[in-house]
N, C-alpha and C positions, 0 to 999 in steps of 0.2 A: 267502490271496491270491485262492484261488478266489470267497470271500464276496464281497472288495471289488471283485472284477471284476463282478458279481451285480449287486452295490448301485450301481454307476455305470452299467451297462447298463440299467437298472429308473429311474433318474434322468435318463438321457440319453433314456430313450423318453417320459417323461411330460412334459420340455419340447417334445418335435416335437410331441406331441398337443396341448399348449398351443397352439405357434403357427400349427400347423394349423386348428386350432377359431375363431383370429381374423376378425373379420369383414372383410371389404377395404373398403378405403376407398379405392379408386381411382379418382379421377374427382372430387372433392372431397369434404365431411361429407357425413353421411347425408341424406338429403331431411328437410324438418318440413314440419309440417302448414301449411296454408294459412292467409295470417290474414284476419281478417273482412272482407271488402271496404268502404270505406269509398264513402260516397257523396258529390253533388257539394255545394260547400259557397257561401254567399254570400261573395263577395269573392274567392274564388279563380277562378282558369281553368276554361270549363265542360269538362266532359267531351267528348274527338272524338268522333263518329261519323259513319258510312256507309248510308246507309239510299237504298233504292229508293221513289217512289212510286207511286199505283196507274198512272200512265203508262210504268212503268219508268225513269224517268230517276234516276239518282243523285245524292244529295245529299250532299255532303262539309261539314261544320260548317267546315271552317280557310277554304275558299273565302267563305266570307261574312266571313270579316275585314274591319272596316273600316265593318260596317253593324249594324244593332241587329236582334239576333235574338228571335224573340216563338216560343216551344214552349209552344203547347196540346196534353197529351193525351187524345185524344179517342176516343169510340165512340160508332156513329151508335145503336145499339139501348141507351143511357143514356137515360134520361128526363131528365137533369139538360143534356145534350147536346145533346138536341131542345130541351130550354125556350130553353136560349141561343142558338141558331141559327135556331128556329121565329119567336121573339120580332122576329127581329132583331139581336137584342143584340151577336153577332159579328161577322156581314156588315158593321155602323155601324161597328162598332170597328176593324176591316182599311180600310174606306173612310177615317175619321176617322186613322187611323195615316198613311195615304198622304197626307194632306193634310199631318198635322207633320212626316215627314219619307218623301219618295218611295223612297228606300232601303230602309227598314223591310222583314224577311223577316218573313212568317207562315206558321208549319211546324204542321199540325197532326201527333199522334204517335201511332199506332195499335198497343198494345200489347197490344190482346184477343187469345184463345186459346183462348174457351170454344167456338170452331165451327171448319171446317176455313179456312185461311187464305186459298183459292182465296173461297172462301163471305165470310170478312169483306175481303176485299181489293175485292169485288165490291160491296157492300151499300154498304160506308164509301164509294165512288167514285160511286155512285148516289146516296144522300144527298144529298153535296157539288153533285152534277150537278144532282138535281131543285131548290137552293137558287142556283145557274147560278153559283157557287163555283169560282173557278181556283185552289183553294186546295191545295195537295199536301199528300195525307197519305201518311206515312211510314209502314212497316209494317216493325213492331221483336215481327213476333210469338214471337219468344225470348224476349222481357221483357229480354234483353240493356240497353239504354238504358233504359228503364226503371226498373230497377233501377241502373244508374248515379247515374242525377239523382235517385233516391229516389220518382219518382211514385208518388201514392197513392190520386188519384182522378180521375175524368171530368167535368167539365176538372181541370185542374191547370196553375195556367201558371208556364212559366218563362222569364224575360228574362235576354238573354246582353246586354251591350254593347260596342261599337264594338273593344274591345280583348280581346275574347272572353273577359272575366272576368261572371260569374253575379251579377248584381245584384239579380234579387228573383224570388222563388219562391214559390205561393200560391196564395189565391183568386184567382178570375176577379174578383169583387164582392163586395160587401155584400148581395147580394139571391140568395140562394140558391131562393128561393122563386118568383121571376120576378116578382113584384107591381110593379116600375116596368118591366119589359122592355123595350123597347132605349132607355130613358131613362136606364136604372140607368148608375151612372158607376164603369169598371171603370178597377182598379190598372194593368190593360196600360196606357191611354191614360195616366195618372196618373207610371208611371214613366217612359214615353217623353219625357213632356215634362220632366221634372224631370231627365233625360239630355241633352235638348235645351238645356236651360238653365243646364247646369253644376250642376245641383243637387244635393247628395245624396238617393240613394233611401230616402226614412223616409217610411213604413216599408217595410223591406225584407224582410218576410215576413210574411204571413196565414193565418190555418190554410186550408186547400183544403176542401172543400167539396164533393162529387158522389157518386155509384159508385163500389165500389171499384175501381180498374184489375183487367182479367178475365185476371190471368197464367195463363201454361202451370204445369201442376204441376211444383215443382224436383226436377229428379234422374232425373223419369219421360219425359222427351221424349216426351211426349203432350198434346194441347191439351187442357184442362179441360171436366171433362161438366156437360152444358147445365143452370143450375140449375131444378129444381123449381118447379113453380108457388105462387105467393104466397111466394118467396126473393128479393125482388126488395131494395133496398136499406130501411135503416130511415128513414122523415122524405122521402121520393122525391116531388118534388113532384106536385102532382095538378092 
């Protein structure tokens, strides 16, 4: 009697240890890992955001509902950036937009982080100033939006329309090089009008073409160190 009292006391203790040792699940399943963030795609809804320009005025993407949104982004210390601006090529193509349609936003997007943020929020707002540009550039120096919409390089443009779905994403042009500059005839003006017209946007994406966008390094919340000389991009026009 004594054994079997033993043998159930030795049985009765190693299930409270079992359910002791259980992990809790209070609060729902356990957490899983994070999935890949997907980026923004043609033909769906672009991505919201909230972004300040160098004026400080905030800019809310759903507020432009109802008008065709034009995202170039940009860095004024690109050479690919200065070609397109220096030329002309942009300045034509924001004036020429206002002419197809007065609605039209033009947001440039500032996603650099190779310097302190005070430093490029200043430089990019001087650029635009010294080109007499009432252009607002957005300062997404998290790479936050950036990496939404997938930008990859300086410019990179992206067109939202009127129903705030993403209709083409891409090259500025065909002329990477600047050899027709502000003659060159860019996809901005190309898709606007073919939105204007009821037309399908074909083609609705071009490989992009510049600098690479100058993100912060991920994970380090620290802005990226300044690259080295002769790191500049490969094929950078001259």
């Amino acid at each position: 009697m004594k054994q079997l009292y033993t043998t159930t006391l030795l049985a009765a203790t190693i299930v409270a240890t079992a359910v002791i040792a259980q992990p809790a699940t209070v609060g729902g399943p356990p957490p899983q890992k994070d999935k890949k963030k997907e980026v923004a795609k043609i033909g769906e809804p672009a991505p919201a955001f909230s972004l300040q320009d160098q004026w400080g005025e905030t800019h809310i993407l759903k507020e432009y509902e109802g008008k065709i949104v034009v995202l170039e982004w940009f860095n004024e210390g690109c050479p690919y950036c200065l070609q397109v601006w220096k030329s002309g090529l942009v300045p034509s193509t924001i004036e020429q937009l206002g002419k197809i349609d007065a609605e039209v936003v033009y947001l440039a997007v500032n996603s650099t982080a190779n310097k302190p943020k005070a430093e490029i929020q200043k430089s990019g707002a001087k650029f635009l100033e010294d080109f007499e540009s009432a252009t607002p550039m957005l300062m997404d120096y998290n790479g936050k939006v950036g990496h939404m919409y997938g930008a990859k390089t300086t410019p990179h443009i992206f067109i939202i329309d009127a129903e705030g779905i993403l209709v083409y994403q891409g090259a500025m042009s065909d002329d990477p090089r600047g050899k027709e500059g502000k003659k060159a005839k860019t996809h901005t003006l190309r898709v606007v009008e073919q939105l204007q017209n009821d037309e399908e946007v074909k083609p609705n994406y071009i490989k992009p073409w510049g600098c690479p966008v100058k993100y912060a390094r991920p994970g380090s919340g620290k802005e990226r160190r300044r690259p080295r000389r002769g790191g500049g991009a490969t094929g950078a026009p001259k």
